[in-house]
N, C-alpha and C positions, 0 to 999 in steps of 0.2 A: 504494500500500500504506500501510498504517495499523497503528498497535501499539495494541492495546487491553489497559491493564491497571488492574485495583482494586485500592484494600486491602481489600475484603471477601472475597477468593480469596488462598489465599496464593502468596507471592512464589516465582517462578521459584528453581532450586535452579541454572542454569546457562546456559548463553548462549543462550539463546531469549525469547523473548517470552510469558507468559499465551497470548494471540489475535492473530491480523492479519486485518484485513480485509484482503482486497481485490475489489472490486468490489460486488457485492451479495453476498457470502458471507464468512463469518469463521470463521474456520478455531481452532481452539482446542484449546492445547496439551494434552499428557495428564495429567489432574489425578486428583490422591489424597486420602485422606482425610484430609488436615490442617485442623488446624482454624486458619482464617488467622489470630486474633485471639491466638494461645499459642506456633504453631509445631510442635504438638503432635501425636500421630497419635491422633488421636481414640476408639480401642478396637482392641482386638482381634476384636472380634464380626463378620463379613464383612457381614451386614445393617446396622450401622452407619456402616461403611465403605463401603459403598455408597452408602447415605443422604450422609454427608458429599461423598462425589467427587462427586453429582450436586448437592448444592449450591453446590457450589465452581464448578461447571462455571455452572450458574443464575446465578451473582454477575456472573462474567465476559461472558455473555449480554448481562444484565441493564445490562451497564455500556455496551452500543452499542445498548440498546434496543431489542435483541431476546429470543427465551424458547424456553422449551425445546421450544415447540411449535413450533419456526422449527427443529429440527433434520432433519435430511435424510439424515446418516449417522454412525456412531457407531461407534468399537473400543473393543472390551473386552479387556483385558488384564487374565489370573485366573492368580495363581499356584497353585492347585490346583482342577479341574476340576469335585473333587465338590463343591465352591461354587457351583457353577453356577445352579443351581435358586432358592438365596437372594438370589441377585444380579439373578435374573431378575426373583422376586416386586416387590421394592424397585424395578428399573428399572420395572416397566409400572405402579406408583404413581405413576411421576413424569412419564415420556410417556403418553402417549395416541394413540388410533389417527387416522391413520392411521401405524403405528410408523416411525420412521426404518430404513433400510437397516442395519445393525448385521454386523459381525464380532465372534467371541471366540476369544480364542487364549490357550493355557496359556503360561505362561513360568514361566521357572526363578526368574529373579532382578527384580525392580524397582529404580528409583536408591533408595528409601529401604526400609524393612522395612513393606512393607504387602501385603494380599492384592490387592487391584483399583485399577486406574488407567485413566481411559474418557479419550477425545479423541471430539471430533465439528467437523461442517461444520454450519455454521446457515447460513438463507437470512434475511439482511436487509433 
């Protein structure tokens, strides 16, 4: 096993890691819309916050040299459901087919005050 972390994602909020490899696959923690460089949550707007978690996600990728088109399965976590469809648009701009396996699930609460936080498994 392997810890993979950038500063171009921001920093873990609690005892975990960004990503771990291990083996040919890296597993990457559930990232939100912060913006790593401020600290900041980057809008209230859900399509931005989109945009951002999946760049965030892209950085930490990015950082064992692999990309988003190396993703294979993805959770969505939406704190209100009728977001759904915006979050959608925004995601299928940044994957492409053939789509990764994907879940979404409503939740009440997130660790910080944001609408969406995605995790995914990349194949390295």
């Amino acid at each position: 096993m392997k810890e993979i972390e950038t500063d171009d994602a921001p920093a873990s909020i609690g005892p975990y890691s960004q990503a771990i490899l291990d083996g040919d696959r890296i597993y990457v923690s559930g990232q939100g819309p912060v913006d790593p460089e401020s600290g900041d949550v980057v809008s209230e707007d859900i399509a931005e916050q989109t945009a951002q978690t999946i760049a965030n996600i892209e950085a930490i990728l990015e950082a064992e040299g692999t990309a988003l088109d190396d993703v294979v399965k993805s959770t969505v976590f939406v704190r209100d459901m009728d977001n759904y469809d915006e979050i959608n648009e925004v995601y299928e701009e940044h994957f492409s087919p053939p789509y990764p396996a994907r879940s979404a699930v409503e939740v009440v609460r997130l660790p910080i005050d944001i609408g969406v936080e995605i995790e995914v498994v990349a194949t390295v």
